[in-house]
Phi, psi and omega in degrees: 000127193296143160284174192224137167241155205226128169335157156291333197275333178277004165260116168303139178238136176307297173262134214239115183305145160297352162290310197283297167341314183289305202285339187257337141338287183285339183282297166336297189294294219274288188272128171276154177304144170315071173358310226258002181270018209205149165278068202227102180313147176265168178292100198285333185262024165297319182202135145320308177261171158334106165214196194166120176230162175222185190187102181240115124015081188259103166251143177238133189251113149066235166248347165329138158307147167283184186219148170250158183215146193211128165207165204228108163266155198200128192210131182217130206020257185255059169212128186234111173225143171283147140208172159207132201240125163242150196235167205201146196278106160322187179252340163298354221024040177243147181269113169263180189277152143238005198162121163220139177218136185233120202261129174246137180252120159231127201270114180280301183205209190298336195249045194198072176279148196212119214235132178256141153217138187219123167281102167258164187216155170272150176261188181307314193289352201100347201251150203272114147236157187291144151260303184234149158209137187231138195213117199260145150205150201229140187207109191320155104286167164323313155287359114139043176257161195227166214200110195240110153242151184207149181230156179228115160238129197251160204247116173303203237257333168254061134084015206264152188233098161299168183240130197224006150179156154226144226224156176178120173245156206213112181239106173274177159237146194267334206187172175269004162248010190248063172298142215214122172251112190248146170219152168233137197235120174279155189218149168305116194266011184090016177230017191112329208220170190271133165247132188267138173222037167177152170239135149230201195211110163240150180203126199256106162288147167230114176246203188275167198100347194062033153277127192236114175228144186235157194227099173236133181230142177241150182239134207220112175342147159232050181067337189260338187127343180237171180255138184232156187305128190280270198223195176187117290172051173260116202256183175175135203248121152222153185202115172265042162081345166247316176215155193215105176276105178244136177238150188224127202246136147296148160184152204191131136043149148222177191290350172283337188107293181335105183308171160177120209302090191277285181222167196233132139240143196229111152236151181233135180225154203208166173229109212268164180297342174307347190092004175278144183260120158233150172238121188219144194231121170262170171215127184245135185237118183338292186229096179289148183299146167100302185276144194217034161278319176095356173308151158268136150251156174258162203242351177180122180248174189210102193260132176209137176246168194222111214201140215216109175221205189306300212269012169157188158225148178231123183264122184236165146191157199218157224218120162224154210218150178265160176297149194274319176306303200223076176292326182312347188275348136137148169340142149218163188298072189323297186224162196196135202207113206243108177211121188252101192281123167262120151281137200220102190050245184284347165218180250226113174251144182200142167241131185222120120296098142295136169206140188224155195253128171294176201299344201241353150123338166289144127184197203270164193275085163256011187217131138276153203205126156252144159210129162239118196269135150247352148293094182002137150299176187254156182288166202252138189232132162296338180247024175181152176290136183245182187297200157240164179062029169276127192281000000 
């Protein structure tokens, strides 16, 4: 059996290379996440009828072997299921499995979704096994609150599949502009049985204006029997349909009990009448590079342009950071991303560059990404820039 090397961008790190930062950046900002990674009922009124598209991925990191991502969509009455499976190049030069997950949507009726997801992992032998499964389901009342319970259960060491947390969520509306989402999320306590080991609370306001503000605090045991506060968590959205400001405040604890505010992001996204998109996200921080004042500095801005005609989109966006040696000289330019969307007949050719600048001021070519869509592009929307290639 060939051994299997597994890129650098797919091995987890405690601390994150300015590469792997740069690169799990532009993946967030830029690219939407996968359906099939994630738990998300699909839209029963997105479409009526039958469809399926696939889409695969190629990257190449530096000198890391590549990786391929290959993924599939499929809708047949009420039952939708993704999957997305990644492969990693072998020493044999054959792309062996490394993860695969397949998410099933099933629309039981009008108040009601019931959403599957199964995890393989490759085993010693080579051979695809479930590892995790995890299984949700949501439900309207009449009154439109709404009720999420979801379990995760992972498989030991013979393949017996334990329940190793479970979540229940409770979304009321207080008023007609407020809604208050409460969740309690339970864990394995090691005796066999569930322990809860967080609450949180969020509550969404909506004012006028397409203005939106959310408050979510999380609660965490605090050893005694009872619970104290984690983090507290306040966004606020505003948008007139051409540009849209959100800014999001952090704060957590001091040993007194007392908040006190660690970070911020602030983005902003706009629309020209021409149809060009721009964006820009600061994330602001205690501990910014360069600094030991303990002040928010800013820690990273992220600029994106967007340019949209019949025949494709061309994307740039580029990561300034302050030097950590002299911050006070103001952010530089880091990093850089170039991704050029073609379109070719009913789905999508798209190329993404990365280059990030070395100690000396250049710079080099550290990722290339192919990607080909048999998904329609997605219509173009007034009111936020949207990624490419969103099926």
């Amino acid at each position: 059996m060939a051994l299997l090397k597994l890129p650098v961008h797919l091995l987890p790190s405690p601390i994150d290379s300015a590469a792997g930062v740069l690169l799990k950046l532009i993946l967030s900002v830029v690219l939407c996440a996968a359906t099939a990674a994630s738990i998300q009922a699909q839209d029963p009124q997105q479409s009526s009828g039958d469809e399926s598209w696939t889409k695969t991925t190629e990257v190449a990191v530096g000198n890391a072997d590549p990786s391929r991502t290959t993924e599939s969509h499929s809708k047949s009455g009420n039952r939708t299921v993704d999957t997305q499976k990644t492969e990693v190049l072998g020493l044999n030069g054959q792309y062996q499995l490394f993860s695969e997950t397949e998410t099933e949507t099933i629309q039981v009726d009008a108040t009601a979704t019931r959403t599957i997801v199964r995890n393989y992992r490759r085993d010693g032998n080579g051979q695809r096994v479930l590892n995790q499964v995890t299984e949700e389901e949501s439900r309207t009342a009449a009154g439109g609150d709404v009720r999420r319970e979801r379990k995760t259960s992972n498989a030991d060491m013979n393949g017996k599949f334990q329940v190793v947390q479970r979540e229940v969520a409770d979304t009321k509306k207080v008023n007609p502009g407020t809604e208050e989402t409460k969740s309690t999320v339970y864990a394995a306590d090691g005796y066999g049985g569930l322990a809860q080991v967080q609450q949180t609370q969020e509550v969404k306001t909506k004012g006028g204006d397409n203005n939106v503000a959310v408050k979510n605090t999380r609660l965490v045991p605090d050893g005694n029997g009872k619970w104290k506060v984690s983090t507290v968590t306040e966004k606020t959205i505003k948008d007139d349909g051409r540009n849209r400001t959100t800014e999001e405040r952090v704060s957590s604890p001091d040993v007194n009990g007392r908040l006190y505010e660690n970070s911020r992001t602030v983005s902003k996204e706009a629309e020209t009448a021409t149809g060009e998109k721009t964006s820009t996200v600061e994330t602001y921080s205690t501990s910014s590079p360069g600094y030991t004042d303990g002040a928010m500095h800013l820690n990273q801005r992220v600029t994106t342009t967007q340019k949209k005609d019949s025949g494709g989109e061309l994307i740039e966006q580029q990561i300034e950071q302050p030097y950590a040696i002299s911050p006070s000289d103001g952010p530089k330019v880091t990093g850089r991303t170039k991704y050029v969307v073609k379109y070719a007949g009913r789905g999508t050719q798209q190329t993404k560059t990365v280059e990030e600048r070395d100690l000396n001021g250049n710079f080099n070519v550290t990722s290339v990404e192919t990607q080909k869509s048999s998904a329609p592009p997605a219509p173009p929307k007034s009111d936020a820039p949207a990624p490419p290639d969103k099926p």
